[in-house]
C-alpha positions as CSV (number, residue, x, y, z in Angstrom):
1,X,117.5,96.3,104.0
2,X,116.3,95.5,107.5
3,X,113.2,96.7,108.5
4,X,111.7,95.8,112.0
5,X,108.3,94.1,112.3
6,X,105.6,94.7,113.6
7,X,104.2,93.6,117.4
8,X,101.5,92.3,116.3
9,X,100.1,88.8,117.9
10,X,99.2,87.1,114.8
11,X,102.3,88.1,112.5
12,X,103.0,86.0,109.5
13,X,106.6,85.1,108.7
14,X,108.5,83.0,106.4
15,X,108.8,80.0,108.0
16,X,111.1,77.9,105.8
17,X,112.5,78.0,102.1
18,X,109.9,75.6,100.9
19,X,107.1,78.2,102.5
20,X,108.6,81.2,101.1
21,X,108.4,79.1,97.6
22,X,104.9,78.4,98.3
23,X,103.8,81.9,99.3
24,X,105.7,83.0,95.7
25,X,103.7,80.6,93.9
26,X,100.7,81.6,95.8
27,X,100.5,85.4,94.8
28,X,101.6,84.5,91.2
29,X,98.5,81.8,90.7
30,X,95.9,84.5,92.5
31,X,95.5,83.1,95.6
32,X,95.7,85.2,98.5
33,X,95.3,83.0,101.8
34,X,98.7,84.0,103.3
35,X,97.5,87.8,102.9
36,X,94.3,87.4,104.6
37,X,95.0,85.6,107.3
38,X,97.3,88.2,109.4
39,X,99.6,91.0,108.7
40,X,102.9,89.7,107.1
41,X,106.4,89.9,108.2
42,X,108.8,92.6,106.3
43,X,110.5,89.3,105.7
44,X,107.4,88.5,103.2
45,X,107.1,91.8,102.0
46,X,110.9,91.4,101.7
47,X,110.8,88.6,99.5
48,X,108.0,89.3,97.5
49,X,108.0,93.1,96.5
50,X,111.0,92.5,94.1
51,X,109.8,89.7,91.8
52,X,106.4,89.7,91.0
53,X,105.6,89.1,87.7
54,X,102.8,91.1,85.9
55,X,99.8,88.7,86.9
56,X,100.7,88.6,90.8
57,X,100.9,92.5,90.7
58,X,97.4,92.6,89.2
59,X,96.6,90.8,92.3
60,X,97.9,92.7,94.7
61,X,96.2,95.7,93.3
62,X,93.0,93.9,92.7
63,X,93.2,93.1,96.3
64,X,94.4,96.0,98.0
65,X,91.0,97.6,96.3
66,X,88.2,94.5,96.7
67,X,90.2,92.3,98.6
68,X,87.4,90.1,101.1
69,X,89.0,91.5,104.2
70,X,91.0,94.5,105.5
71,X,94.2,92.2,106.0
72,X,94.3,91.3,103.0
73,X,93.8,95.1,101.3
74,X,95.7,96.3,104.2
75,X,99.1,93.3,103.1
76,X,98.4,94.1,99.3
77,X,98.9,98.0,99.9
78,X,101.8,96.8,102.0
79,X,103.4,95.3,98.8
80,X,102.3,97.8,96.2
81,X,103.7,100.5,98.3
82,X,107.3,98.9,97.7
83,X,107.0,98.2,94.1
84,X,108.2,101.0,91.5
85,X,105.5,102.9,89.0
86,X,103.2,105.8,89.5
87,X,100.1,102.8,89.1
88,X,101.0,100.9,92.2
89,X,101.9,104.0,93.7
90,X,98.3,105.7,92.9
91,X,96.4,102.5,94.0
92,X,98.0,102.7,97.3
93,X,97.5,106.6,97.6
94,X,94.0,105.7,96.5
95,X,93.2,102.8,99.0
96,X,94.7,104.7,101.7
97,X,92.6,107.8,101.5
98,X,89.5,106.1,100.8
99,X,89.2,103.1,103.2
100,X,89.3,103.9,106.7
101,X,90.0,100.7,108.2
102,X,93.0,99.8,106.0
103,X,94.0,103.4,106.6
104,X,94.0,102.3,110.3
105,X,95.8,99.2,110.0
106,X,98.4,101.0,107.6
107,X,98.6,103.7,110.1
108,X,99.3,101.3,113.3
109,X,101.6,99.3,111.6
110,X,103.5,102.0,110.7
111,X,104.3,102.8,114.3
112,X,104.1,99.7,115.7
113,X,107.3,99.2,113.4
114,X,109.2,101.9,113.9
115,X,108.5,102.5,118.2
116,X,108.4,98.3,118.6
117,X,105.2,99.3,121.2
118,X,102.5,96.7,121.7
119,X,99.6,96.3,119.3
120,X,96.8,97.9,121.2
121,X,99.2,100.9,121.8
122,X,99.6,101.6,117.6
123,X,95.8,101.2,117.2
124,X,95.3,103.8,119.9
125,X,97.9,106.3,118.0
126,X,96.6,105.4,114.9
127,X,93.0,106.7,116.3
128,X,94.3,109.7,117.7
129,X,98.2,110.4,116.4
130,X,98.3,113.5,118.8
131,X,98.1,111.2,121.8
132,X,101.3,109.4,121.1
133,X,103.5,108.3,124.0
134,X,106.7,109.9,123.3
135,X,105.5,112.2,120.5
136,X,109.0,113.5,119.7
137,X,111.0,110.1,119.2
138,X,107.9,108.8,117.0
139,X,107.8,112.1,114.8
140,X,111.5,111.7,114.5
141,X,111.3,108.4,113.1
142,X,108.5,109.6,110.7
143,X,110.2,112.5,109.8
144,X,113.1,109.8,108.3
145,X,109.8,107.7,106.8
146,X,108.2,110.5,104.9
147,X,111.3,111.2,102.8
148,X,111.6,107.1,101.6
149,X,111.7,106.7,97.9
150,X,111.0,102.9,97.8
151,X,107.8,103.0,99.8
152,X,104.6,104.7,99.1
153,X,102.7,103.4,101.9
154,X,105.6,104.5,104.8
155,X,105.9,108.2,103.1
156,X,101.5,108.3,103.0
157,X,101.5,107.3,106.6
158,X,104.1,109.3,107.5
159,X,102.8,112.4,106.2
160,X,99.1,111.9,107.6
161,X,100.4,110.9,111.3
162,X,102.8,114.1,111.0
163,X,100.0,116.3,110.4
164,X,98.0,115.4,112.6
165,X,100.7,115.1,115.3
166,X,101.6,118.8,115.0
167,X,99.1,120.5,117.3
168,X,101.4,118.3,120.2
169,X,104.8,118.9,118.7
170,X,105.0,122.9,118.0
171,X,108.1,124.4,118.7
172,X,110.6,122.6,120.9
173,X,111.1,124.4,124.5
């Protein structure tokens, strides 16, 4: 399934076969470099949500709760929310609701992916959803998000940007 990235200046991608290996290898030995050092591609999150084994998920939840920075909680919630099970899907709930700046880097990717607008712009909608450019066309695309069965983190986000995008939507004129 393609999913669009997001505009973000220091995106991660796959870069080759032999770097998709070593990211694989990465997340299943416990180190989580590629995570922390920007927010990764759908291509990663692609490739990685379907064959973790038991250890590497461990680590994604470990570091979507204590992870040392918010890009790497904010990648590992990324990659829970596409992985099946009630556990992955209550750490994600979990992080999201308690740590406001993954929240906010959740939040912006969210519509920095689906409305392809510039980085600074999803930030700004993330801080304030009711003062999104084009308000309609993003709830649209949320309304379409907040129904997805393979990913936690896109229904959460979804939901909360929704809500709080109401007071600007009310009934169409």
């Amino acid at each position: 399934m393609y999913r669009a990235d997001t505009n973000h200046p220091r995106l991660r991608k796959i870069e080759s076969p032999e770097h998709l290996q070593h990211i694989q290898q990465a997340v299943e030995s416990g180190d989580s470099d590629i995570f922390a050092q920007g927010p990764t591609s759908s291509s990663i999150d692609a490739a990685v949500a379907p064959v973790p084994g038991s250890d590497a998920i461990g680590h994604f939840r470990r570091w979507a709760v204590s992870g040392e920075t918010s890009t790497l909680r904010a990648n590992a919630v990324s990659i829970l929310g596409f992985l099946p099970g009630r556990e992955n899907a209550d750490v994600v709930v979990s992080v999201l609701e308690t740590d406001a700046v993954v929240r906010r880097l959740c939040l912006a990717s969210e519509v920095s992916r689906l409305t392809q607008c510039a980085w600074d712009v999803a930030l700004a909608v993330a801080d304030d959803p009711a003062g999104a450019p084009e308000p309609r066309r993003l709830a649209t695309k949320l309304a379409k998000e907040a129904v997805d069965p393979k990913d936690t983190e896109a229904r959460w986000c979804a939901g909360y940007l929704l809500q709080r995008m109401a007071v600007v939507l009310g009934p169409e004129s």
